[in-house]
BADO-284525 format. One line per 4 residues: their letters; for each residue x, y, z of N, C-alpha, C. Coordinates in steps of 0.02 Angstrom, whole numbers, plus 50000, padded with zeros to 5 digits. Layout:
BEGIN
A = X Y Z X Y Z X Y Z; ...
# end
This chain:
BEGIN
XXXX = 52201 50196 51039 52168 50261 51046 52165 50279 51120; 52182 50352 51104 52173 50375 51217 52105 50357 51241; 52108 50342 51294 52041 50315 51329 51980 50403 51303; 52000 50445 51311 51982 50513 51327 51946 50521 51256
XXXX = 52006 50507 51194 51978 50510 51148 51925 50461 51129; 51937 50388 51142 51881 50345 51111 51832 50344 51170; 51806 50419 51216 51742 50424 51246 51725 50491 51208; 51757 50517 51169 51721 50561 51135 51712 50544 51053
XXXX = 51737 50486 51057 51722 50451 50984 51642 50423 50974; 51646 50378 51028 51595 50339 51038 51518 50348 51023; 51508 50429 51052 51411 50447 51017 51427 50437 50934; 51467 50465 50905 51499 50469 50841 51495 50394 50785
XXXX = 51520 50352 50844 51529 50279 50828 51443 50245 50818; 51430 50250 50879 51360 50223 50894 51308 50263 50841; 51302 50329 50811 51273 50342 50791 51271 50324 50689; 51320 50307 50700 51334 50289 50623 51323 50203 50626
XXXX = 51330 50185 50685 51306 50119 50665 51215 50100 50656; 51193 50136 50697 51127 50148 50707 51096 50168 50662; 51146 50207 50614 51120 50239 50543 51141 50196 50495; 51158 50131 50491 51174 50092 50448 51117 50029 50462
XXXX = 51090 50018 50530 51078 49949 50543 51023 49920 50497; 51035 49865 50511 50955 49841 50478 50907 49827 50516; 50860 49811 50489 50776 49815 50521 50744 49765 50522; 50699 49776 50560 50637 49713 50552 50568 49722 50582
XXXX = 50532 49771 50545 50468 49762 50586 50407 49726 50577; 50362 49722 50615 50302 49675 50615 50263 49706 50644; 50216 49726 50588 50143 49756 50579 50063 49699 50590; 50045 49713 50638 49976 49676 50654 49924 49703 50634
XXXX = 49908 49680 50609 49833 49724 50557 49766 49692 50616; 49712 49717 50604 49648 49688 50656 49590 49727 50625; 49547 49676 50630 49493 49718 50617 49450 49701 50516; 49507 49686 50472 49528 49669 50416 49463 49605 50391
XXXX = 49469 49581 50439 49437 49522 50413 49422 49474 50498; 49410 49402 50499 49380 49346 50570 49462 49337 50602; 49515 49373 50563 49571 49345 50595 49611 49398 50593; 49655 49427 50629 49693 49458 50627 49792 49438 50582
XXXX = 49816 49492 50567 49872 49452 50495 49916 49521 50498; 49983 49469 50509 50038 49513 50511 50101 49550 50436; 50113 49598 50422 50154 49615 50389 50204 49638 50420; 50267 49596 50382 50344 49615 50394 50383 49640 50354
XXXX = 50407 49687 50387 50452 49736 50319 50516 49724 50354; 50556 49721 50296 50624 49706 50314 50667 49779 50264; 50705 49808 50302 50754 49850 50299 50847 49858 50290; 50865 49837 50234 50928 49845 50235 50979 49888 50180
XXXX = 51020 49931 50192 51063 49957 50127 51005 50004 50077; 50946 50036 50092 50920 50066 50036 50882 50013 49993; 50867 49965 50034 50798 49931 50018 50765 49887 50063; 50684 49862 50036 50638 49857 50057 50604 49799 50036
XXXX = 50603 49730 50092 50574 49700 50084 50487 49695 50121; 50426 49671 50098 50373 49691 50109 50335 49609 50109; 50304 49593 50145 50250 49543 50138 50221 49512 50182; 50150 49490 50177 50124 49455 50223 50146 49412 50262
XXXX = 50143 49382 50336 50183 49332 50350 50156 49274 50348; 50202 49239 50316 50147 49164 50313 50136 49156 50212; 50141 49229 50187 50110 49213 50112 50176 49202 50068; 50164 49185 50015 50214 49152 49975 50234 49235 49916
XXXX = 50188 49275 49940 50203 49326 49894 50257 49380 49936; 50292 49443 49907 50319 49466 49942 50354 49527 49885; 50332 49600 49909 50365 49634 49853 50451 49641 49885; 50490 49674 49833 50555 49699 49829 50574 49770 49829
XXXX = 50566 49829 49848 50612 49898 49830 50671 49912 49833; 50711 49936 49780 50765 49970 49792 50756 50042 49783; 50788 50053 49818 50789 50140 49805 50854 50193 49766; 50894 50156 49789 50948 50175 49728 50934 50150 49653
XXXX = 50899 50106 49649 50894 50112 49566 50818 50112 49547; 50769 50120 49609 50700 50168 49595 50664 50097 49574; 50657 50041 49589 50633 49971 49571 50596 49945 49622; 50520 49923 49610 50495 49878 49670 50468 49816 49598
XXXX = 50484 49762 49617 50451 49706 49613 50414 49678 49651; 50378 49645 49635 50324 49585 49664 50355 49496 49649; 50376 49479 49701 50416 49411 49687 50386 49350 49700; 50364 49294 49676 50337 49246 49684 50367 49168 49681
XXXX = 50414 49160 49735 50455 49093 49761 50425 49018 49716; 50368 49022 49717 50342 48964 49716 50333 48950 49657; 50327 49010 49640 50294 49010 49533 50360 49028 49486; 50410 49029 49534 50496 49056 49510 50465 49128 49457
XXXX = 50428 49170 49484 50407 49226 49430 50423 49292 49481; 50423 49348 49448 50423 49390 49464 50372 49452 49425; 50366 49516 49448 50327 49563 49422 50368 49636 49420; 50380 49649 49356 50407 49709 49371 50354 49774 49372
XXXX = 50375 49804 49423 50303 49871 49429 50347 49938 49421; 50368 49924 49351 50376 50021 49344 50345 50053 49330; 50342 50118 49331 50299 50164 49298 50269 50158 49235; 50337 50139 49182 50281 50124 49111 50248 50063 49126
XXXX = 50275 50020 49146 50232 49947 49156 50181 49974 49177; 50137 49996 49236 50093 49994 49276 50048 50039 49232; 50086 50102 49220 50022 50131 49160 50011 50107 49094; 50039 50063 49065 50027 50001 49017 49978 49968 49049
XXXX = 49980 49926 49097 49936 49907 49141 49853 49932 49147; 49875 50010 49204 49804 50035 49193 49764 50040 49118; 49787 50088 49057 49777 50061 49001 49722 50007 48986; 49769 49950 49005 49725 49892 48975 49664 49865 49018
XXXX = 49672 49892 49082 49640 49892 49118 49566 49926 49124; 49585 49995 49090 49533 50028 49078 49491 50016 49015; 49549 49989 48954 49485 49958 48913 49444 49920 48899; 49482 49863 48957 49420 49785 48978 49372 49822 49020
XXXX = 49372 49870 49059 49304 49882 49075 49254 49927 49056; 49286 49979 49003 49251 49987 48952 49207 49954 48905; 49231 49901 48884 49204 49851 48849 49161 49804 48890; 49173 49812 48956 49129 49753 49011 49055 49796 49012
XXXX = 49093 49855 49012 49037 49911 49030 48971 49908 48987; 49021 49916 48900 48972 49920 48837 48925 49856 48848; 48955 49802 48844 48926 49723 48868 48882 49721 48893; 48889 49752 48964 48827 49745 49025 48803 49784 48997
XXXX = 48780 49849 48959 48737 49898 48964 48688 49863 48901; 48708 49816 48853 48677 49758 48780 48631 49727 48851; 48659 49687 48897 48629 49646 48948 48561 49676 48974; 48558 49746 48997 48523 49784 49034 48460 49786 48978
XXXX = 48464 49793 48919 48422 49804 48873 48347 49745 48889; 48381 49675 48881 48348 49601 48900 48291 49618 48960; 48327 49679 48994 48279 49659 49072 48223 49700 49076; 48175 49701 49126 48102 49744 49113 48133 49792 49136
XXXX = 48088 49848 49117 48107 49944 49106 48117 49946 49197; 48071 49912 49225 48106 49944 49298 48145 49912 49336; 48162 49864 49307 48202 49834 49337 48292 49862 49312; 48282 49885 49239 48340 49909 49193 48356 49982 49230
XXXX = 48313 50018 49251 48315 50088 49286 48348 50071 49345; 48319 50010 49401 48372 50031 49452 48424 50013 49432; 48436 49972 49391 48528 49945 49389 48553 50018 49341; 48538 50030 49287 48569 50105 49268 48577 50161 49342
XXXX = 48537 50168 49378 48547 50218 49430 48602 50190 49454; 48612 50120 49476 48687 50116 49509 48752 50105 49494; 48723 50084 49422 48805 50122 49388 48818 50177 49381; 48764 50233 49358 48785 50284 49365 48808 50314 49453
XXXX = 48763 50299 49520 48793 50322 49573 48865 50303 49556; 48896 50225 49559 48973 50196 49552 48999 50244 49525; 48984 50262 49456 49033 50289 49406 49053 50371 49443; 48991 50406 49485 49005 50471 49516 49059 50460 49572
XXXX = 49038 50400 49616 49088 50409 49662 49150 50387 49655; 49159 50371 49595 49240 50354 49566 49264 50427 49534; 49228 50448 49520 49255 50528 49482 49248 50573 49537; 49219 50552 49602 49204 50609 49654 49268 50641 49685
XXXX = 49266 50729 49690 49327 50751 49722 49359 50716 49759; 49423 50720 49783 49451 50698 49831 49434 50745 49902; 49424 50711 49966 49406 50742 50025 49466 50794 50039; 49441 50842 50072 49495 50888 50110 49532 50873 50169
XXXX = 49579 50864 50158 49642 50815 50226 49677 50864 50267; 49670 50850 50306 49708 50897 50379 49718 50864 50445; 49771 50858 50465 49817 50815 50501 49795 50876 50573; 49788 50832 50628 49759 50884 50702 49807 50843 50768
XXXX = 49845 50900 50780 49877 50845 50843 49854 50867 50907; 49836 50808 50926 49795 50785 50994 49824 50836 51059; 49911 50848 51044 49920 50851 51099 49933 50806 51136; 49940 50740 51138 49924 50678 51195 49993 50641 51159
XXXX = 50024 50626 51218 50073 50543 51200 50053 50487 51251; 50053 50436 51212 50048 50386 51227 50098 50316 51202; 50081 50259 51247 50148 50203 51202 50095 50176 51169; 50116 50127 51122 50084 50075 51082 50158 50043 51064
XXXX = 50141 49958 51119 50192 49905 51107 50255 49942 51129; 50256 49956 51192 50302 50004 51224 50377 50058 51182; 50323 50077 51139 50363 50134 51109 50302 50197 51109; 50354 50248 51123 50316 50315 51145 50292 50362 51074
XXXX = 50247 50401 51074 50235 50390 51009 50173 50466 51022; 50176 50489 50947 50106 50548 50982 50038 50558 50928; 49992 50565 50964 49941 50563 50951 49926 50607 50903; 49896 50596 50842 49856 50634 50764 49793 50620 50762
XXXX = 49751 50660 50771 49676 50633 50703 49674 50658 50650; 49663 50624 50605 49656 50644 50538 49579 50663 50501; 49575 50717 50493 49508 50719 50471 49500 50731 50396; 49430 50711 50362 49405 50726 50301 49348 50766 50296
XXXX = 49354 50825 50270 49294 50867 50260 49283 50888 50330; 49333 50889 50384 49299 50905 50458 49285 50873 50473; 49283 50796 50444 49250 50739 50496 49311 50692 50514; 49316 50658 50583 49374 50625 50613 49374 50563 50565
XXXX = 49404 50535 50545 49440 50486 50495 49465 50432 50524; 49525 50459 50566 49579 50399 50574 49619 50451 50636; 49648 50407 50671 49681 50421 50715 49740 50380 50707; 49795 50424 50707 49870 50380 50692 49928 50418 50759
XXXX = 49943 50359 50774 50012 50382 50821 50101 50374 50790; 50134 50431 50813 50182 50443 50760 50258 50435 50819; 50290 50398 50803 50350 50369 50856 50406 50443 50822; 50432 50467 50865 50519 50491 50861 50556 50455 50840
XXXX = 50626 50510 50816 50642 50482 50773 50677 50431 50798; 50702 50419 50863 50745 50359 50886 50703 50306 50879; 50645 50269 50841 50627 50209 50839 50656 50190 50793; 50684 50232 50729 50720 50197 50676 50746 50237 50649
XXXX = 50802 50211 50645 50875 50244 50604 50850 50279 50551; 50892 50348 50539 50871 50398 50493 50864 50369 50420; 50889 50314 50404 50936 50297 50343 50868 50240 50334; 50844 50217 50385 50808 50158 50350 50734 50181 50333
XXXX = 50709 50234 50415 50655 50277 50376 50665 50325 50315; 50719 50330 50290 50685 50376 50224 50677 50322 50173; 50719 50255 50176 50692 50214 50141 50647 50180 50126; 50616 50172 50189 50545 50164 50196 50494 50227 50157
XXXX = 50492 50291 50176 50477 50344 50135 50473 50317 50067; 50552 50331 50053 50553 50314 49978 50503 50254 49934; 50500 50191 49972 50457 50164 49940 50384 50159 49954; 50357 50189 49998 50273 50226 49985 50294 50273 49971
XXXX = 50307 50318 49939 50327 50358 49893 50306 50342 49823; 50366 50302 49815 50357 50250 49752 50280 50233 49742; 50252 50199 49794 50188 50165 49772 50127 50229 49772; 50135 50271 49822 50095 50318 49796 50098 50324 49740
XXXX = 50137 50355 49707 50157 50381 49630 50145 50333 49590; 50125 50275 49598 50109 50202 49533 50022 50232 49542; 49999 50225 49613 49918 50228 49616 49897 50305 49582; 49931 50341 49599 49900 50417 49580 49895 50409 49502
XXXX = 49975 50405 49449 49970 50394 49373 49896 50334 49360; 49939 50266 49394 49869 50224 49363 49780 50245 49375; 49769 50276 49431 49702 50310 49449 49702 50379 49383; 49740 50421 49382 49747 50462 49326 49694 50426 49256
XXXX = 49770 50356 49231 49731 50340 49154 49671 50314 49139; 49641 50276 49206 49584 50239 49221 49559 50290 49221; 49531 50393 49244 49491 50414 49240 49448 50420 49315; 49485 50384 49364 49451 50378 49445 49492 50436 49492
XXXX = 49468 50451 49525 49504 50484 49578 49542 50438 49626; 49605 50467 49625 49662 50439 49651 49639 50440 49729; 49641 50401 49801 49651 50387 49872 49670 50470 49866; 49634 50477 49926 49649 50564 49971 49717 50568 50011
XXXX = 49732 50483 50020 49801 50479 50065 49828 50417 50030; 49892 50429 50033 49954 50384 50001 49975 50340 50062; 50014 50300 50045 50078 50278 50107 50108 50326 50145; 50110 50357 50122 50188 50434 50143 50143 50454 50178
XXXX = 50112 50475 50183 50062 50514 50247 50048 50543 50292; 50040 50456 50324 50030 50422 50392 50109 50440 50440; 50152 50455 50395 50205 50436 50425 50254 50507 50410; 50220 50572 50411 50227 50631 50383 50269 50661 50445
XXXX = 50255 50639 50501 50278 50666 50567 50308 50616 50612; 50327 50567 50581 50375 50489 50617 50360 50444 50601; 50380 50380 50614 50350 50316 50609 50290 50307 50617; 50234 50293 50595 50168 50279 50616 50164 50214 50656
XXXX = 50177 50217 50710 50152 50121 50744 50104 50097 50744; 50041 50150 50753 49978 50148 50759 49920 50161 50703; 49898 50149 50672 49852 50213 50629 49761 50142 50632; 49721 50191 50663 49684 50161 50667 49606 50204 50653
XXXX = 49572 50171 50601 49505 50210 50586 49445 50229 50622; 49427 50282 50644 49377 50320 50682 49284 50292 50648; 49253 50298 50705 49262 50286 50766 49319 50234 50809; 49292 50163 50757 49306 50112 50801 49320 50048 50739
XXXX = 49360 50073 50691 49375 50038 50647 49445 49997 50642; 49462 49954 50583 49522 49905 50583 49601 49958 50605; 49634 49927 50642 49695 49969 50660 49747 49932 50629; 49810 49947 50618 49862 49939 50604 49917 49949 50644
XXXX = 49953 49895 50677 50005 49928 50752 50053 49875 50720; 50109 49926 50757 50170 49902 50747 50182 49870 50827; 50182 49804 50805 50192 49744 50874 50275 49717 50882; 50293 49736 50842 50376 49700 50849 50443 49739 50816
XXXX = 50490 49781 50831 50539 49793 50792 50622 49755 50818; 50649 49746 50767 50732 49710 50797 50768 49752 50746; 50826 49752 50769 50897 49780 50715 50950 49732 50715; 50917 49653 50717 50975 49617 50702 51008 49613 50634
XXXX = 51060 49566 50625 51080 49570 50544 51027 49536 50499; 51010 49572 50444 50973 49518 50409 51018 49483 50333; 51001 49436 50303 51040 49401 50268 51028 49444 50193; 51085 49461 50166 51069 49509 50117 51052 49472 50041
XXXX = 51040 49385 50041 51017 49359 49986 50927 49376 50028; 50893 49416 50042 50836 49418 50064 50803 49469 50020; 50858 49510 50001 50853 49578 49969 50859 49561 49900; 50871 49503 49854 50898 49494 49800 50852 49470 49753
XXXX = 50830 49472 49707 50798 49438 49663 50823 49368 49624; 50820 49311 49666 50839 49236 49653 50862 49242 49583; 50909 49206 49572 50925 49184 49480 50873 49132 49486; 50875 49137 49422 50818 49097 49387 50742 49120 49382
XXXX = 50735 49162 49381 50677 49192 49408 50623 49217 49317; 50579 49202 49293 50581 49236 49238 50521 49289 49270; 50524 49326 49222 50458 49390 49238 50397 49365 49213; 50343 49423 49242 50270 49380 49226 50257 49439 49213
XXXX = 50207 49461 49154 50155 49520 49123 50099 49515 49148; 50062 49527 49194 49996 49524 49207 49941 49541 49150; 49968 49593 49112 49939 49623 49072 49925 49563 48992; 49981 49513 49012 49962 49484 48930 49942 49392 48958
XXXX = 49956 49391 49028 49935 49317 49076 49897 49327 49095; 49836 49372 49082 49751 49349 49117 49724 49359 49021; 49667 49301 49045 49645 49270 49005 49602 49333 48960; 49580 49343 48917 49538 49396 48892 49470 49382 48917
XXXX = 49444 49464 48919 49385 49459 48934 49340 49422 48880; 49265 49390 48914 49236 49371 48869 49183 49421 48830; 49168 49424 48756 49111 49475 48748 49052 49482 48765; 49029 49418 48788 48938 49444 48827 48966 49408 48900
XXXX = 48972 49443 48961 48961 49449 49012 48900 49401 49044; 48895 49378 49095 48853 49356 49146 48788 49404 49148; 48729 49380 49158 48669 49423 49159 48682 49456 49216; 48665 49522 49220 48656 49552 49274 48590 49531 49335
XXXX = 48611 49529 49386 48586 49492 49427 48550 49580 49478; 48496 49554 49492 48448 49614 49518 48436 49642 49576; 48478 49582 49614 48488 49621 49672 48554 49611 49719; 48611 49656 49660 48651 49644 49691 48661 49715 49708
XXXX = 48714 49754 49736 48722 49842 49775 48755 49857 49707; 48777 49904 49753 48818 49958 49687 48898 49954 49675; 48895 49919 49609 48964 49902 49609 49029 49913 49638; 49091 49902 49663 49131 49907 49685 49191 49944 49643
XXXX = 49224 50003 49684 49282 50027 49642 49324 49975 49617; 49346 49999 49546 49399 49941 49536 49466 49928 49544; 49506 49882 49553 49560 49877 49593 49612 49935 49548; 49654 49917 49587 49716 49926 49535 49746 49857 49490
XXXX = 49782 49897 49436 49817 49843 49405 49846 49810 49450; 49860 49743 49443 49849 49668 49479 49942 49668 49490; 49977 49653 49536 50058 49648 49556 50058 49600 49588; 50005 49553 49594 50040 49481 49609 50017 49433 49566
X = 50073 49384 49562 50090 49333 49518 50029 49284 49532
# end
């Protein structure tokens, strides 16, 4: 090739490789818990590997055929989380605590009248703030750039109802190839759309913010809760090769039902205990093995 031509090849060249590469980032969480704990997502070909570092668990996305699993090395199991699965899931989910519900409320009967009144008041507060609107979300830019882990990046607060929330910093698009952020997209995407249906059949109000979000206006490196709450930074990215049995779901692997491998509930429940707060939202259907 003429020298002349392969210098006007070259942005051409470089840019399609850049749009192919693979990934590797490493997310430092803080604030979470006495220790701080990293997540690494790995990026290659239109999928998405996800997991703690250090844990034996680790989900899977593809995006060409619309699939995230939950994979578990150690237990040779896997979890498939599709859409019907997961609302099968919520489902059953919602009628063990229906029935936990009916249970405890036989329990409440046993206890003296005022002592039975405060615990009814705080199931009923629980049960409101699980059905409570979702907050009003509006994304405010600062105006301000700044780096975090020397990538340049710009400043968001996020508010609810008018009140400051979260503050997230959002990288350009040169921190990562066009091709691997929409794959990334694609799978909080995906997981939004499992939490919103399963919050749906359960009857709770679905999170005010998804995965997709944070990351509405670039990479999020940063996103950290207002005032002075747990942050989330992106501490490490590489585009070396990664090994594409990383991306694969091992032979031998059998699947695991969460839904038919936890044990049944029992019909009389634990006494309710009198001074404990006000119950806790309940999870989502369960994706690890």
């Amino acid at each position: 090739m003429h020298s002349d031509s392969l210098l006007k090849a070259l942005p051409l060249i470089l840019l399609t490789g850049a749009a192919q590469a693979d990934a590797r980032l490493a997310f430092t969480d803080s604030g979470f818990g006495p220790q701080s704990r990293q997540t690494e997502i790995l990026i290659q070909d239109g999928k998405v590997r996800m997991g703690e570092a250090g844990a034996p668990v680790y989900s899977l996305f593809d995006s060409k055929t619309a699939s995230l699993l939950t994979i578990n090395p150690q237990a040779r199991q896997y979890i498939d989380n599709s859409p019907e699965k997961m609302a099968g899931r919520a489902r059953q989910m919602k009628t063990m605590q229906e029935r936990m519900k009916a249970a405890f409320g036989q329990q409440l009967t046993r206890l003296p009248p005022e002592q039975r009144s405060v615990m009814e008041a705080r199931m009923k507060l629980a049960d409101e703030q699980m059905q409570a609107p979702a907050p009003h979300v509006e994304y405010r830019n600062n105006n301000t750039s700044t780096q975090v882990s020397g990538f340049a990046c710009q400043l968001w607060t996020v508010y609810y109802n008018q009140t400051p929330n979260r503050e997230i910093c959002n990288a350009g698009p040169e921190t990562l190839a066009p091709a691997d952020f929409d794959t990334l997209l694609a799978m909080f995407g995906y997981m939004d759309k499992l939490a919103s249906e399963s919050a749906a059949i359960q009857g709770v109000t679905a999170p005010p913010e998804g995965m997709t979000q944070p990351h509405r206006h670039g990479l999020a490196v940063r996103i950290r809760a207002l005032p002075q709450g747990p942050s989330s930074e992106l501490t490490a990215l590489s585009r070396e090769a990664l090994d594409t049995a990383l991306f694969t779901l091992p032979d031998g692997f059998s699947e695991l039902e969460p839904a038919t491998a936890t044990p049944p509930a029992t019909d009389t429940p634990p006494a309710p205990a009198t001074d404990t707060g006000t119950p806790a939202r309940p999870d989502q259907p369960a994706t690890t093995p």
